[in-house]
N, C-alpha and C positions, 0 to 999 in steps of 0.2 A: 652634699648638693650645694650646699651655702655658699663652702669655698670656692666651687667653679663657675658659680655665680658671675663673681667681676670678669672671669677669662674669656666666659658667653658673650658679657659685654662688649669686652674690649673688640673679639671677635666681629660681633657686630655692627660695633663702631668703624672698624676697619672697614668690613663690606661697606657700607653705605657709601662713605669718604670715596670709596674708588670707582662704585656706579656712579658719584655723582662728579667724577672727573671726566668718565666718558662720557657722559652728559653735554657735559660744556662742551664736547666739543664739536657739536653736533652741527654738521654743513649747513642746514637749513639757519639754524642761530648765526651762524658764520657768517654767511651770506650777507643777513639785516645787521649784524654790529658793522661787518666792513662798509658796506652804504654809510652806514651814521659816522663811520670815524673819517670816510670822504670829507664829511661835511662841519664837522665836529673837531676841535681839537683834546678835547676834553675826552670824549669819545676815543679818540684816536691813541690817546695813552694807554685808556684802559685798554683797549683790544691789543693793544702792544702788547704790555703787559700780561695780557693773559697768556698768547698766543710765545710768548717766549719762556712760558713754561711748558708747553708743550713740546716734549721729547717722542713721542713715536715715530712712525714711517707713513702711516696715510698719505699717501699722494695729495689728494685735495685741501688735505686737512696744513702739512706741508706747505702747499700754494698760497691759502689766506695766511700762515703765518710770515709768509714772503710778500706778501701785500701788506701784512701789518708796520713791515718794516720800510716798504716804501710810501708808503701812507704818512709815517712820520716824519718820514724828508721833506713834505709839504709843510710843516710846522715847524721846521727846526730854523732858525734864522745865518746861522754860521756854513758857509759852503763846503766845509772837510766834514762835516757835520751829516750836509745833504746828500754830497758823495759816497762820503760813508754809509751809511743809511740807503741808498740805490744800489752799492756793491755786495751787499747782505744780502738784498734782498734777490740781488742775483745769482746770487750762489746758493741760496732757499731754495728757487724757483728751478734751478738747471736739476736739483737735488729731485724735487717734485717729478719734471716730467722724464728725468733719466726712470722713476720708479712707475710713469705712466705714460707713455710719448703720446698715446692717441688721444688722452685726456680735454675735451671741448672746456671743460670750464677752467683744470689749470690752464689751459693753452689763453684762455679770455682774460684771466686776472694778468699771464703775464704780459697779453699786449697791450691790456691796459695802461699799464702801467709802461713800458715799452714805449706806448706812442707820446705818452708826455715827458720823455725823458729829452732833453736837450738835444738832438745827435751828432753834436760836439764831441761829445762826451763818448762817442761810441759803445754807447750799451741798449744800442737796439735794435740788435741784431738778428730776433727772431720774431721780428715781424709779420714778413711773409709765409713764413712755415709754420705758425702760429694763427693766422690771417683762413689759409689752406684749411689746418684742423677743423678750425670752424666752421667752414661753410659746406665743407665734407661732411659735417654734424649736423648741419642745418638741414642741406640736403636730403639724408637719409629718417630726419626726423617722422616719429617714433621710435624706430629703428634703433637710434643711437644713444639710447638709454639716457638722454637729457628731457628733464621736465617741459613741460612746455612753455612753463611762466619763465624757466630760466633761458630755453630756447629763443622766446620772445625778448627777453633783456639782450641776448650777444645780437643776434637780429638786431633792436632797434640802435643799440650803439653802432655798429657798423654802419647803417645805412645814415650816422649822422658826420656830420662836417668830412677830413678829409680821409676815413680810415680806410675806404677801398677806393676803386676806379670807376667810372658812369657804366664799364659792362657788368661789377662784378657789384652794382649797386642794382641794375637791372636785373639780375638773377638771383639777388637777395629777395626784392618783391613780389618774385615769382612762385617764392616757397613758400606754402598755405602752411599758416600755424596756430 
């Protein structure tokens, strides 16, 4: 028994280590680090950093780590740097909703980020199909499997400065949430 002692260990070692990598990477935690790395640089490394060790397929899960990479174009100062950094994160993001197209909240993170993109630069190109998801989602809320508090967040971004048009701002206010 003695001897298999360590193997038990290790074994258990192992388990642990791997619940607590699905852990991290839990959307709701996702959600509040990508807020803080908005605003944070410091912040915005580490969720880098985390989110680029993440190798799986989650769709969502995906989309913040495509956010994590545009997020850090806000902080980088060199412009092959920032392009760099916005081309990743669009090939993250096409990755995400190829594996979820009707996805409300990837569809949010990537117009998010979309709508601050220079469009110079032509990489904001799914805005409106992006724009659609969402309000498709808003519409049908409860229905469409998005939280309410998160509901209320694509909501209140849209109805501020220019991301829709005075109709499709009038029909946002009309969705009870």
């Amino acid at each position: 028994m003695l001897k298999r002692l360590p193997f038990i260990l290790l074994l258990f070692v192992i388990q642990v280590a791997l619940a607590d990598n699905k852990a991290v990477y839990a959307v709701s935690e996702l959600r509040a680090e990508y807020l803080e790395a908005s605003k944070d640089k410091d912040a915005a490394e580490r969720f880098n950093k985390k989110m680029g060790k993440y190798e799986e397929k989650d769709p969502v899960v995906l989309a913040y780590k495509a956010a994590s990479e545009a997020v850090m174009a806000k902080y980088v100062w060199n412009p092959y740097s920032k392009l760099k950094q916005i081309r990743t994160a669009a090939a993250i993001f096409e990755e995400a909703v190829k594996l979820d197209k009707d996805n409300p909240e990837i569809r949010f993170l990537r117009f998010t980020v979309e709508h601050y993109v220079p469009r110079y630069l032509n990489l904001s190109t799914n805005l409106e199909s992006d724009k659609k998801v969402m309000i498709s989602s808003l519409k049908s809320h409860p229905d469409s499997g998005v939280s309410t508090e998160f509901a209320r967040t694509m909501r209140d971004f849209l109805l501020t400065k220019d991301h829709c048009t005075e109709a499709e701002k009038k029909e946002l206010r009309r969705i009870s949430i």
